[in-house]
C-alpha positions as MATLAB code, in Angstrom:
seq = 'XXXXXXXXXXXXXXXXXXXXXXXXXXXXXXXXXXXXXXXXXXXXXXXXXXXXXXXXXXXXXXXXXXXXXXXXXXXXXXXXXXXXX';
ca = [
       0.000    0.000    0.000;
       2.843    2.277    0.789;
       4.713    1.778   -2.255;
       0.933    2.694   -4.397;
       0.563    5.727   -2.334;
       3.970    6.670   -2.848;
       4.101    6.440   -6.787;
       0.920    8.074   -7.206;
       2.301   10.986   -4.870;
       5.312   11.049   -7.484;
       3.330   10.870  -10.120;
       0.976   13.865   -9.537;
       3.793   15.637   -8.110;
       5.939   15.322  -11.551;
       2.841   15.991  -13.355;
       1.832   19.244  -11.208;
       5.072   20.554  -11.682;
       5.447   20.478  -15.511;
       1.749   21.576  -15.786;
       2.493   24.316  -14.081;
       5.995   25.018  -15.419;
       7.513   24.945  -12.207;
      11.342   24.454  -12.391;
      12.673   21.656  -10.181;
      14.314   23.323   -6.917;
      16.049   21.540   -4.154;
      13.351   21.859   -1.646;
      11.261   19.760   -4.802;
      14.255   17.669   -4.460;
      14.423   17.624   -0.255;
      10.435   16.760   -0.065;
      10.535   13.723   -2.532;
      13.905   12.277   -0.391;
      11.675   12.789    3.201;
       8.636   11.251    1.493;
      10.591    8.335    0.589;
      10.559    8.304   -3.156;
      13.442    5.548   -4.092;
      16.815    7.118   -5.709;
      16.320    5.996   -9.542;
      13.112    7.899   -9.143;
      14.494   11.114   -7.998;
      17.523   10.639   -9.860;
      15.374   10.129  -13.339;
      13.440   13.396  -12.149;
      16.729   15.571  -11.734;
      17.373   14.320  -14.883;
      14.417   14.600  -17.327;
      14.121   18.311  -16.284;
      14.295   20.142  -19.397;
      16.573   22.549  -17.748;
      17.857   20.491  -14.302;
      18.310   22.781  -11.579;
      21.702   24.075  -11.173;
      22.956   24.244   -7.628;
      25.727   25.955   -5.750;
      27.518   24.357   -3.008;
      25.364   25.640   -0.563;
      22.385   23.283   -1.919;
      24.238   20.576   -1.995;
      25.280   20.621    1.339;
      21.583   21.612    2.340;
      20.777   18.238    0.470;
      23.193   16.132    2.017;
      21.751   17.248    5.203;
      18.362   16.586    4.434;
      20.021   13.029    3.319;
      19.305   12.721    0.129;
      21.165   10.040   -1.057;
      24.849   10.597   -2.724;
      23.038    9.077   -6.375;
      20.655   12.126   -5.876;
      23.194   14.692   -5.167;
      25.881   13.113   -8.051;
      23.008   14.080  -10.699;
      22.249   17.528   -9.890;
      24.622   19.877  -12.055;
      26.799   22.091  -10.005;
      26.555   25.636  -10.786;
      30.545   26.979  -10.620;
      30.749   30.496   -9.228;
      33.658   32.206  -10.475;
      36.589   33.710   -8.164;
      36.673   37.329   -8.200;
      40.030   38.636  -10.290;
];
């Protein structure tokens, strides 16, 4: 029963957010971790996003401490800031 509930929550999640045109974000990324959604799904979310979110070190280390797993974190795209000259 859990693992029903839990796809169609993933389901009308992914489908809500490309409705609506809403970008994936790391808190998208945080909530589907907590709720339990397995890696390969969350992984295959990050990336069939169009445009997958780009996050700084910051997020990641907000996403490692929400533990999501190390999959989940290797397929989100680290955006480089550059050094000031």
């Amino acid at each position: 029963m859990n693992v029903l509930r839990n796809t169609i929550a993933t389901l009308f999640l992914s489908s809500w957010s490309h409705a609506q045109g809403v970008p994936l974000t790391k808190d998208t990324i945080i909530q589907m971790s907590k709720v339990g959604r397995p890696d390969d799904v969350i992984v295959s979310k990050i990336r069939g996003e169009a445009w997958p979110p780009k996050m700084s070190a910051d997020d990641l280390i907000a996403l490692k401490s929400a533990d999501v797993s190390d999959s989940g974190l290797w397929s989100v795209p680290l955006r480089l800031q550059s050094r000031p000259a």
